[in-house]
C-alpha positions as CSV (number, residue, x, y, z in Angstrom):
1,X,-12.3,-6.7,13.5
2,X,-9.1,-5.6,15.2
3,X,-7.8,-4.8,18.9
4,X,-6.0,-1.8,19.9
5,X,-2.8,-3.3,20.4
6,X,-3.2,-4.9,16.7
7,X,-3.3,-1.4,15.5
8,X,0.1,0.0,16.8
9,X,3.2,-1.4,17.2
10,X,4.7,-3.4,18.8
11,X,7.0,-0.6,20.4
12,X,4.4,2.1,19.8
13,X,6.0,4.0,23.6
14,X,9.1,4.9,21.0
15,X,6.9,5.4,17.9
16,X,5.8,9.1,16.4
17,X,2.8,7.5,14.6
18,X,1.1,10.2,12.4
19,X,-2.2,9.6,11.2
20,X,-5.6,11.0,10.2
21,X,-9.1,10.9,11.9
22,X,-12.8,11.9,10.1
23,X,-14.2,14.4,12.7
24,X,-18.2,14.0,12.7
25,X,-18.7,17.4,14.3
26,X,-16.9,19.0,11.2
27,X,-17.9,16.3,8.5
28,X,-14.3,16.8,7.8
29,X,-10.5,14.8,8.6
30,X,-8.3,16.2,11.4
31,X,-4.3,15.2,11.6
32,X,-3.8,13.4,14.2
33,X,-0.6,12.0,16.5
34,X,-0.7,8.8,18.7
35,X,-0.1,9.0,22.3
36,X,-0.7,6.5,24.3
37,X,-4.0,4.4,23.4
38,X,-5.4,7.5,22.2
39,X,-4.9,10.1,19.1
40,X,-4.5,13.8,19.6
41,X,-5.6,16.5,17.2
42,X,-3.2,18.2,15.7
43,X,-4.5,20.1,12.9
44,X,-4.2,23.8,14.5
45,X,-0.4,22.6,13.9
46,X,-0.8,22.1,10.3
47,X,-3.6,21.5,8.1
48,X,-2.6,18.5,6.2
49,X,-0.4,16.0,6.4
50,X,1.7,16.5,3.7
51,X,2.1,20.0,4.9
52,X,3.5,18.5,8.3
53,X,6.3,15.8,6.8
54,X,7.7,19.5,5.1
55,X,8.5,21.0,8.1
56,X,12.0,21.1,9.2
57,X,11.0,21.1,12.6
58,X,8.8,18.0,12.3
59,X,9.4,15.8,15.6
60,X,9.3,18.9,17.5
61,X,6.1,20.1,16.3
62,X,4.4,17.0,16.8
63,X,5.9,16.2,20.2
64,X,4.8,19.7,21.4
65,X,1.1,19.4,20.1
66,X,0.0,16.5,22.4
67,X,-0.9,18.4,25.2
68,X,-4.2,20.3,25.8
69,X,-5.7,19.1,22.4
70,X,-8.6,17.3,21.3
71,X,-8.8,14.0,21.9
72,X,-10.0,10.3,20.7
73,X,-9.3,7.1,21.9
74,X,-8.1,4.0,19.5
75,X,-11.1,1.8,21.5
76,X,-13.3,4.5,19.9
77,X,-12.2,4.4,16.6
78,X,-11.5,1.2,15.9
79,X,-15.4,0.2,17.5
80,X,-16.3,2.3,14.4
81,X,-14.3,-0.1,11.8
82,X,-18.1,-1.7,12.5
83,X,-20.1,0.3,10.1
84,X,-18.1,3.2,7.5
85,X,-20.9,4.8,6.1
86,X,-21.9,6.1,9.7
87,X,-21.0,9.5,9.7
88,X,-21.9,10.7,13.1
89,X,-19.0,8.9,14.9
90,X,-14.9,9.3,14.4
91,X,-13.0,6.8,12.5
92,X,-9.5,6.5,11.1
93,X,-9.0,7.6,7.3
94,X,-6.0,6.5,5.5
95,X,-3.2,8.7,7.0
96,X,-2.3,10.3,3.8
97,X,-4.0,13.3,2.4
98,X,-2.7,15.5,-0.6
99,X,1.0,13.4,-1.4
100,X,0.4,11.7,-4.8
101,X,0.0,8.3,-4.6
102,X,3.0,6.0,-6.4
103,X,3.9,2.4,-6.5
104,X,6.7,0.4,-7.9
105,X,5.8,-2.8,-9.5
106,X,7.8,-5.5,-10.1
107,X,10.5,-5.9,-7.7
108,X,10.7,-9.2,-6.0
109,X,11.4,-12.1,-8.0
110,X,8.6,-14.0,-7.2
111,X,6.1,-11.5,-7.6
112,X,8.2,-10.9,-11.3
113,X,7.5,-14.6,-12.2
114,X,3.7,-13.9,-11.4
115,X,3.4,-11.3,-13.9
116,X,4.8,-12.9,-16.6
117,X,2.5,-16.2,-15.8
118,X,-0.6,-13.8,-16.1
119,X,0.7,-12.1,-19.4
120,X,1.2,-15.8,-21.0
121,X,-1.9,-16.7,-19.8
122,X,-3.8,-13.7,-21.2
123,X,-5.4,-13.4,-17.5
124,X,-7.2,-16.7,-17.5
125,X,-6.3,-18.3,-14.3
126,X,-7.1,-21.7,-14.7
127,X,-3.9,-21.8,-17.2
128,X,-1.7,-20.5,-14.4
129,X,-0.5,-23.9,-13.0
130,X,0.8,-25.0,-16.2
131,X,2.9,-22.0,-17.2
132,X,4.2,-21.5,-13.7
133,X,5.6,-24.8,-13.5
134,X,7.0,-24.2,-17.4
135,X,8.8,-20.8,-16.0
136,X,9.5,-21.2,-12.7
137,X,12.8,-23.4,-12.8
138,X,14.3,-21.7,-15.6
139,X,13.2,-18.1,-15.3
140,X,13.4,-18.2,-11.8
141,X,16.9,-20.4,-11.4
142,X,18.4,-17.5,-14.2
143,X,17.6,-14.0,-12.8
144,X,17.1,-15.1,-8.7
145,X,20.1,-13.9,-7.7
146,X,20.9,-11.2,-10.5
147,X,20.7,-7.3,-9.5
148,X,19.0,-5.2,-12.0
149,X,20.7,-2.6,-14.3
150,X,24.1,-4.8,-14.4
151,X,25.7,-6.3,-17.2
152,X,25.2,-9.9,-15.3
153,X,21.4,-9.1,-15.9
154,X,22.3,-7.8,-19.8
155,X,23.7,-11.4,-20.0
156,X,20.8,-13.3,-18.6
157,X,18.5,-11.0,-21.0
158,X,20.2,-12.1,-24.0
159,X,19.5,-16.0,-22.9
160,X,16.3,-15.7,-22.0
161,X,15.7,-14.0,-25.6
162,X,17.3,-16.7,-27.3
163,X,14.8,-19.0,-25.3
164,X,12.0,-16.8,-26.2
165,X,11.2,-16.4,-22.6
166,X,11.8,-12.5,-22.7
167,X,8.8,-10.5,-21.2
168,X,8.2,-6.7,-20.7
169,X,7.7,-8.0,-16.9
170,X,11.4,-9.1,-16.7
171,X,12.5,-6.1,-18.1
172,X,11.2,-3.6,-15.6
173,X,12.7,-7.0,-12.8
174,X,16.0,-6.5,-14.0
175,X,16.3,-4.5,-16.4
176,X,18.4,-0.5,-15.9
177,X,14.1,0.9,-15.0
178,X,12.3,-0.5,-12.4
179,X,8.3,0.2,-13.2
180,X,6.7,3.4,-11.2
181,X,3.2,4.2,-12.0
182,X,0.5,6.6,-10.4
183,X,-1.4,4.0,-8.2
184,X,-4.4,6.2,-7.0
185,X,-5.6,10.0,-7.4
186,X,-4.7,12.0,-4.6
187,X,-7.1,11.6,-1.5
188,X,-8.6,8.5,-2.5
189,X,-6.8,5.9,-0.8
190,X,-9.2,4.4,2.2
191,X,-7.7,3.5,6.1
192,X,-7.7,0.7,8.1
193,X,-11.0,-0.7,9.3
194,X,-12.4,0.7,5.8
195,X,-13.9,-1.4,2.6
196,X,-11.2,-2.0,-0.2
197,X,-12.9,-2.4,-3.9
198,X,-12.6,-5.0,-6.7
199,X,-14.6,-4.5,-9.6
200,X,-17.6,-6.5,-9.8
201,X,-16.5,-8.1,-13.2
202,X,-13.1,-9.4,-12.6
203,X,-12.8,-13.1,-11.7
204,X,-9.1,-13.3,-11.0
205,X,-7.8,-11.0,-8.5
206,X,-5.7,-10.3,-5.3
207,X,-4.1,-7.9,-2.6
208,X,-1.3,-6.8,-2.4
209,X,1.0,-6.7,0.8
210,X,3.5,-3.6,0.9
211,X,5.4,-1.8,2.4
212,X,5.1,2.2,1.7
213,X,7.2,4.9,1.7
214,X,6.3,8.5,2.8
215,X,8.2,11.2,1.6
216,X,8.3,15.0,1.6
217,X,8.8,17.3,-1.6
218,X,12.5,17.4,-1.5
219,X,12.5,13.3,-2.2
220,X,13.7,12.9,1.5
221,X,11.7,9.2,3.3
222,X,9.9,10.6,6.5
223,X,8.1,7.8,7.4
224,X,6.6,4.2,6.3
225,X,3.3,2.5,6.3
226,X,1.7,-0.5,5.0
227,X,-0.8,-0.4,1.8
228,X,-2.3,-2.7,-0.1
229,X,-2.0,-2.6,-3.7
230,X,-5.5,-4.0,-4.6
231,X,-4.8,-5.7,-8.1
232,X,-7.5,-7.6,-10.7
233,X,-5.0,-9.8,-12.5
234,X,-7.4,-11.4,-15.3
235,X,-7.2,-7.6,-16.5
236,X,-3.1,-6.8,-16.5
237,X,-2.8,-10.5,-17.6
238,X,-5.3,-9.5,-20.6
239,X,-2.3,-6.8,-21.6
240,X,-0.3,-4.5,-19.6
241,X,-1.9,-1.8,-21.1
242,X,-5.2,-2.0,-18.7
243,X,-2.9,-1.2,-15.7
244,X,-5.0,1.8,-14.9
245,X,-8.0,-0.5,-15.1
246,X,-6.2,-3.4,-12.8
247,X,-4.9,-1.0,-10.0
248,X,-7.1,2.4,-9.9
249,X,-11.0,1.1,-9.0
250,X,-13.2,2.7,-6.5
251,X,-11.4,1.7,-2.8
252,X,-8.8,-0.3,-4.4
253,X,-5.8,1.5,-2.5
254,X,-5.5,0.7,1.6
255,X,-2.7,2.4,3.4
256,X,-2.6,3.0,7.5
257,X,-2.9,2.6,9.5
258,X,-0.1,5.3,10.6
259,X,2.7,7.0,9.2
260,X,5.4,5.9,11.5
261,X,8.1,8.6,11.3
262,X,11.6,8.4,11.2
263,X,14.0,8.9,14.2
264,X,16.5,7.2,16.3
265,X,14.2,4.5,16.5
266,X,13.1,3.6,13.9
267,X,14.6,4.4,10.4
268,X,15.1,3.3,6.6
269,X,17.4,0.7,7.4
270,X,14.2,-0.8,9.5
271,X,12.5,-0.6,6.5
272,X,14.9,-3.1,4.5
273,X,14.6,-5.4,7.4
274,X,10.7,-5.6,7.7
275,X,8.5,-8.9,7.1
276,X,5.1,-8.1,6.5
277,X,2.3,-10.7,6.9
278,X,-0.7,-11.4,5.0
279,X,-4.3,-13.5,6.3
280,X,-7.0,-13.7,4.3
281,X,-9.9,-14.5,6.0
282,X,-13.4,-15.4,3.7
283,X,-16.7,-16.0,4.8
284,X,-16.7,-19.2,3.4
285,X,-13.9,-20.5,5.6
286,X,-11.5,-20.3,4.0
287,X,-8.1,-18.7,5.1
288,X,-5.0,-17.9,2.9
289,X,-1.4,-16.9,4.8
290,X,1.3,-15.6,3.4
291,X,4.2,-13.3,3.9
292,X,6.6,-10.6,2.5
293,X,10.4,-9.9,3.3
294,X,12.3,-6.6,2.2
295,X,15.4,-8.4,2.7
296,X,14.4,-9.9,-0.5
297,X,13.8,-7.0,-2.6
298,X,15.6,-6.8,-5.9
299,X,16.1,-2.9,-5.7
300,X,16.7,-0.7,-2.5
301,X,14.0,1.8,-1.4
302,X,16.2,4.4,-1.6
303,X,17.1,3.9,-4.9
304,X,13.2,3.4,-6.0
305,X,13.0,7.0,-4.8
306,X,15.5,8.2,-6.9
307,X,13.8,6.7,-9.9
308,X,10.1,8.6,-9.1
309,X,11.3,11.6,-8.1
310,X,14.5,13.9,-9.2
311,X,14.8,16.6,-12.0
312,X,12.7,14.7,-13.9
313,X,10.0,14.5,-11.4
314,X,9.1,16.5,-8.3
315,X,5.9,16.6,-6.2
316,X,5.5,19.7,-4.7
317,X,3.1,18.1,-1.8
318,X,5.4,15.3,-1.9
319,X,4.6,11.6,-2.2
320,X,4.0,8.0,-1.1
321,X,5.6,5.1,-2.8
322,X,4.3,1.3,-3.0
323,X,7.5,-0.5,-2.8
324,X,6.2,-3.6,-4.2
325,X,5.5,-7.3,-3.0
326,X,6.6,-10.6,-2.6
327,X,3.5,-12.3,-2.8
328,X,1.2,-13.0,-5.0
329,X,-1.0,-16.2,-3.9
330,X,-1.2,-19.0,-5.9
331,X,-3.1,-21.0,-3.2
332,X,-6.5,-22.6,-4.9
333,X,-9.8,-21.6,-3.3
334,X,-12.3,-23.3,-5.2
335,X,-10.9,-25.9,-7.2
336,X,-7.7,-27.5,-8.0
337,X,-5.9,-25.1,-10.6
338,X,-8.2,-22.8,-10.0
339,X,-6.2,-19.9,-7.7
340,X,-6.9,-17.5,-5.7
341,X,-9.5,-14.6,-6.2
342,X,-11.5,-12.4,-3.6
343,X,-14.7,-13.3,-2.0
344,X,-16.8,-10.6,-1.3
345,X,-16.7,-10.1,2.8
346,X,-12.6,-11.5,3.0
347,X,-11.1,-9.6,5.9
348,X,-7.7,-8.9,4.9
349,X,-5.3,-8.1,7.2
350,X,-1.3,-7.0,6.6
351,X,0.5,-6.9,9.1
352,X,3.9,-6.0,10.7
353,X,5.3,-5.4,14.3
354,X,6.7,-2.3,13.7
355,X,3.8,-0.9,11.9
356,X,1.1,-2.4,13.1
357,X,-2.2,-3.8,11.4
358,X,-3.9,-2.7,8.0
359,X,-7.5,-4.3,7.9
360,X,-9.7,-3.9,5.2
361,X,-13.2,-5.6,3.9
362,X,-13.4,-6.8,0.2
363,X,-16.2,-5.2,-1.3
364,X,-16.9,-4.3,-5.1
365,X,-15.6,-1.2,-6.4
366,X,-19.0,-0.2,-7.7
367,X,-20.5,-1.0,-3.9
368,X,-18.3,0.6,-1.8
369,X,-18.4,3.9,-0.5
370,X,-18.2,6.2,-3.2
371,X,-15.2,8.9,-2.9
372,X,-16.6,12.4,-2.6
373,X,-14.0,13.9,-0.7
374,X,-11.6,15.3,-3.6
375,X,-9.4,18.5,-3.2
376,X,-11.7,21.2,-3.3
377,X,-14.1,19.6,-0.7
378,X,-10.5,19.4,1.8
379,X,-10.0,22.9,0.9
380,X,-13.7,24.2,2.1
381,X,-13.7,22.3,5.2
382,X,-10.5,23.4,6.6
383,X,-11.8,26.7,5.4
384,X,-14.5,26.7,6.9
385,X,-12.6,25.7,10.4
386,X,-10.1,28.8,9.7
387,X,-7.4,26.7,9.2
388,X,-6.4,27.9,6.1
């Protein structure tokens, strides 16, 4: 499914990648830091991850811990990507552990315009062509260049209400509050090489390409990712209010496949210059390619932060944040005006240079492996390693 040099970046010899790795001799995840082609244990530093991104010390703890340690390579682990339910060999897990899981919705125009097509078609697709070429030019033309929250974007409210083209979609585009919702219960999101889950009885549904955001308990970014926001859109299009029920399924949130940390190297202003890739490849033979700028976001990381976490908000094991997507595919599989919707067996594969390669296998939510590794179960096996 994916080499070793797809998996890091593309200047991994200046990267601090942090990540995670399910250890089959103690049926339990070990943090782990890249070096090389291989990942080092680094739990004995710090049990969790989320306990590492707090220290002050970070890079120095980290740079110290590769030597004498325990060892895997990425040959090894990503050979596993072959079968996830085998439990007697190491793979990668999703390099997150107890940070709460957030994502922003709603901040790139395009992806904006998507919404609202799904909310005036009630989430059937096949009515998706017509309204997008109803909302596109107009919708799109008024608010493409507008920044949210200022009184330009006031002005192009009150036209669009006069059109009666107003949605609650537009208002969290450009409107003063951008949308942040809890994407995923903490622990549950899955790795690269592992199965992502749709439910069984959605017909209209999509990933999600992002970029993510890792950051400690005082709101400062440590790091980025990529995730993918799995999303049924026959259910948000059927009303808003079954958000939970779109975005939080078994295995329907990928990130990995590293934490790459901040540094000289490599830092937010990186971020707001990243292009992240998207292939879909199906069974059937069919492939769908699409793409994903932060130059084009509507509202800056940093100030997405500042809306999820502050005095009205902390996270006391910090937190990860979906920054949103550009794409939303439009490209028909089966028929014309039909769309795009998952296949079971699509590899999907998001992509940057400076992360690397998230690769996941559609599955149904109800199919893939179930999540039994909650809190508690974290807690006993670091216990029962003495690390905590």
């Amino acid at each position: 499914m994916i080499s070793v040099e797809e998996i890091l970046p593309r200047d991994a010899e200046s990267a601090t990648l942090v990540g995670r790795v399910f250890d089959p001799e103690s049926q339990g995840p070990c943090v782990v830091v890249v070096d090389g082609t291989e990942v080092v244990e680094i739990t004995d530093v710090e049990p969790t991850v989320s306990t590492l991104f707090e220290r002050e010390d970070l890079h120095d703890a980290v740079a110290s811990a590769r030597a004498g340690r325990r060892r895997w390579s990425l040959e090894q682990l990503a050979a596993a990507f072959a079968d996830e339910r085998d439990r007697s060999v190491p793979r990668l897990l999703s390099p997150i552990d107890l940070q709460v899981i957030k994502a922003a919705g709603v901040t790139f125009v395009e992806s904006m315009i998507e919404r609202v097509i799904e909310e005036r078609a009630k989430g059937d697709a096949s009515r998706a062509v017509a309204i997008r070429e109803q909302l596109a030019e107009v919708v799109g033309g008024a608010i493409s260049a507008v920044k949210p929250g200022t009184e330009s974007a006031v002005q192009v409210k009150e036209v669009l209400l006069r059109e009666g083209l107003w949605s609650q979609y537009l208002e969290v585009g450009i409107g003063p509050d951008p949308e942040i919702f809890t994407k995923a219960p903490v622990l549950s999101s899955v790795g690269t090489g592992q199965s992502i889950g749709v439910l069984s009885r959605s017909s209209w549904n999509n990933p999600e390409p992002e970029v993510v955001l890792a950051v400690r308990s005082d709101g400062t970014p440590v790091g980025a990712t990529l995730g993918n926001d799995v999303n049924l859109r026959d259910f948000e299009g059927r009303s808003a209010l079954l958000l939970t029920e779109a975005k939080d399924n078994n295995a329907s949130c990928a990130i990995g496949p590293f934490v790459r940390l901040f540094d000289d190297a490599f830092g937010m202003d990186d971020v707001r210059d990243l292009d992240v890739t998207l292939t879909v490849t199906g069974e059937d033979g069919f492939v769908l390619d699409g793409a994903s700028s932060m130059k084009n976001i509507s509202r800056d990381p940093v100030e997405l932060i500042h809306h999820a976490y502050g005095d009205h908000h902390q996270y006391p094991d910090g937190f990860v944040l979906f920054t949103g997507t550009l794409f939303a595919p439009t490209q028909d599989r089966f028929a014309p005006g039909a769309g795009f919707t998952h296949l079971l067996g699509d590899v999907v594969r998001i992509a940057t240079p400076r992360l690397g390669v998230l690769v996941n296998t559609v599955d149904h939510a109800e199919s893939a492996p179930r999540w039994e590794a909650g809190i508690w179960a974290l807690v006993k096996s670091l216990r029962a390693r003495g690390l905590v």
